[in-house]
Residue, then its C-alpha position, 0 to 999 in steps of 0.5 A: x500500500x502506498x503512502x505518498x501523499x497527493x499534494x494537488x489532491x490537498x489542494x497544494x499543486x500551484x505551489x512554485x517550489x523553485x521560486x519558494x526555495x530560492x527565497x529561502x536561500x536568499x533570506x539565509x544569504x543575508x547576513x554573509x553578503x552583509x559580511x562580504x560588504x563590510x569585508x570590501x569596506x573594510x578593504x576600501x578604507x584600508x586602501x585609503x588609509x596605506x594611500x594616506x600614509x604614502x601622502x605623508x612620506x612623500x611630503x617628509x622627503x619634500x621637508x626633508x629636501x629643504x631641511x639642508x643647508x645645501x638646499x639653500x646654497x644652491x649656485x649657478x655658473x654661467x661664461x661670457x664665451x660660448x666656447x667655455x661652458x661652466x657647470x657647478x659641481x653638486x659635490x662642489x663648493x662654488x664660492x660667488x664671485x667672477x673668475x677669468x679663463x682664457x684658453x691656450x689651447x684644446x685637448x686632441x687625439x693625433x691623427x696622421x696620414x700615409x703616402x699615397x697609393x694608387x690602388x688602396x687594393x693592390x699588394x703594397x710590396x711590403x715585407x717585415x713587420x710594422x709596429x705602432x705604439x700608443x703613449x710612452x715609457x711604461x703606460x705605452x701600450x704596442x701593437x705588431x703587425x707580424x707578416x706585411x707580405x702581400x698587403x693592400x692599404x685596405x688590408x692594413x688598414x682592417x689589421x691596425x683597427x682590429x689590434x686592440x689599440x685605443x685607434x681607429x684605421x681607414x684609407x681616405x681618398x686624397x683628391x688633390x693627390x688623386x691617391x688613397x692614404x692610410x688615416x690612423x686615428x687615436x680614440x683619446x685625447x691629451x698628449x699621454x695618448x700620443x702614436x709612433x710608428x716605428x718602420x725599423x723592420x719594414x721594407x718596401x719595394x725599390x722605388x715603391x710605396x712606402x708609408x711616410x710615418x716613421x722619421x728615424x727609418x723611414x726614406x720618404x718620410x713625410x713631416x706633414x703626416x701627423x696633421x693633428x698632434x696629441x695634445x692636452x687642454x690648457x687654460x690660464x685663470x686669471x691672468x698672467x698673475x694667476x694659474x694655469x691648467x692643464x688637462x687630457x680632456x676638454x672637461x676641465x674640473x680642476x680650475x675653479x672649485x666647485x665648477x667644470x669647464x667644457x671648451x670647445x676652441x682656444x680664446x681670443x680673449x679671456x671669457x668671464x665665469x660668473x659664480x652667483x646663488x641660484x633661487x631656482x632650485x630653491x624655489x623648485x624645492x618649496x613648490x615641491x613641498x607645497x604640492x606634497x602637503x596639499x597632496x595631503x590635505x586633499x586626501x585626507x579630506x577626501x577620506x574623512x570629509x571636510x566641511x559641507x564634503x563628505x567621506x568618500x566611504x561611510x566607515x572613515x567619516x570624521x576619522x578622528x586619527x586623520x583629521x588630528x594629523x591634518x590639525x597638527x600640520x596646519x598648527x605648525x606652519x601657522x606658528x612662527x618658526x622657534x629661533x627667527x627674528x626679524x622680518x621672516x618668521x613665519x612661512x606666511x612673511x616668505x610666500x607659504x601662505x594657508x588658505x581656508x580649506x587647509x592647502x597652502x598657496x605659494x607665492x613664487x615673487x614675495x618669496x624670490x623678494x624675501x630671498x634677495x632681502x634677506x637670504x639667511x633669514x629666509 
């Protein structure tokens, strides 16, 4: 005998039990999608609160760029000649004041030239070995061309350039000539650098080509194939009665403290460096400052609310760690600063000035003023 029970016969069978079920389930969903909710709250306002915190650190490095004493010795340098370009040093202490430089002459590398050949692919008729020396004494550094035997100007030039010597071969066409040279090259400048060329173990062809390089052995040698010797810089500072330098580059760091001098051509008189403080990056310093602590006060009034402007979520509304730092900033830069005097004493009198909903406003020509008025003040 059956027991089931006949539900449309109870008059039940319009009954939606998938709609009913889901309805219960939904109702017993309730407090977990509440959890989850609170969860992502919870999440959000931790979000805000790490980004709250990074606003902070930002606005200590910008107090902390401001806090040296090099931040407000910031100095330019600036030359009368374009030839003569002066930077100051940040590792530096430039002093103000006018220096005068004149330039004897610029650093080179050496350049020479062969005799001419004809054909740069024809066999030169050489025999023997070449050597080519870089410097002098114990730093000179040598290079050997072992078998020269069967050797075209293009071949010579190819083995002197791949010999690991700071030069540079080629073959040059010598249009006046109607002839093709040999140019070696040095890669570094200053006399240290100079190249010889010695021939002693080389031999050419009776009546044929020879390079024209080596003065103490070679027949044909041409006193004009060194073109551009190597050579240092040199610049006299201040006169006769001054000093002179010298350097292997034409970056010269040593003439006046705390500033570099590039030249690019000697001088036909003496270029004016000019050494005075420069407010620029000073007053870049301060911008940067005011835009971190504004930083600061727009978000945490975005966190918090302020005035009329509510929280950008509910659970931070009028956060009370928020608002006190943001009260603690404002009281510090309204007061006047422990240990001044005089007409600069508050951050106000120097162009920071406070507005009314907590940011600061800078005032790049009271503070340029203030500077020029009273720089250690400032």
């Amino acid at each position: 005998m059956s027991n089931a029970i006949n539900l449309a016969a109870l008059g039940l069978g319009g009954i939606d039990t998938t709609t009913l079920v889901s309805s219960l389930v939904s109702i017993e969903s309730q407090p977990l999608n509440q959890l989850n909710t609170q969860q992502q709250s919870i999440q959000s306002a931790s979000g805000a609160i790490s980004a709250f915190s990074s606003d902070l650190s930002a606005l200590k490095s910008a107090v902390t760029a401001l806090s040296t004493p090099g931040a407000f010795q910031s100095m330019t340098a600036t030359s009368s000649d374009s030839s003569v370009v002066a930077n100051t040093v940040a590792s530096g202490s430039p002093q103000p004041g006018q220096w005068t430089v004149s330039v004897g002459q610029v650093a080179q590398a050496q350049r020479s030239l062969s005799n001419g050949a004809s054909d740069p692919t024809a066999d030169l008729g050489m025999s023997g070995s070449l050597t080519i020396s870089i410097g002098a004494g114990a730093n000179a550094k040598s290079t050997t061309i072992s078998n020269l035997s069967g050797m075209s100007l293009n071949d010579l030039a190819g083995a002197l350039s791949t010999s690991g010597l700071r030069m540079q071969a080629s073959v040059v066409y010598d249009s006046s000539q109607s002839q093709y040279r040999l140019l070696v090259s040095g890669l570094d400048t200053g006399g240290a650098n100079s190249i010889s060329f010695d021939e002693s173990q080389t031999s050419f062809a009776s009546g044929g080509f020879s390079l024209g390089l080596d003065p103490s052995t070679d027949p044909n040698y041409n006193a004009k194939s060194t073109f551009q010797t190597a050579q240092d810089a040199q610049v006299q500072v201040d006169g006769v009665n001054g000093y002179t330098i010298t350097s292997p580059t034409n970056q010269i760091t040593n003439a006046i403290p705390g500033v570099t001098l590039a030249v690019t051509q000697p001088t036909t008189s003496p270029a004016t460096i000019s050494i005075a403080s420069d407010p620029s990056t000073l007053e870049q310093n301060v911008q940067s400052f005011v835009t971190a602590y504004n930083n600061v006060v727009k978000d945490g009034h975005s966190i918090a609310g302020y005035g009329s402007q509510k929280a950008a979520m509910t659970m931070l509304q009028g956060d009370n760690a928020v608002r006190s730092s943001l009260g603690q900033l404002e009281q510090l830069l309204g007061a006047p600063i422990p240990g001044t005097s005089g007409s600069y004493t508050t951050l106000a009198s120097a162009g920071i000035t406070l507005n009314d909903d907590g940011t600061l406003s800078f005032d790049q020509g009271t503070f340029a003023s203030a500077l020029d008025s009273d720089p250690s003040s400032v």
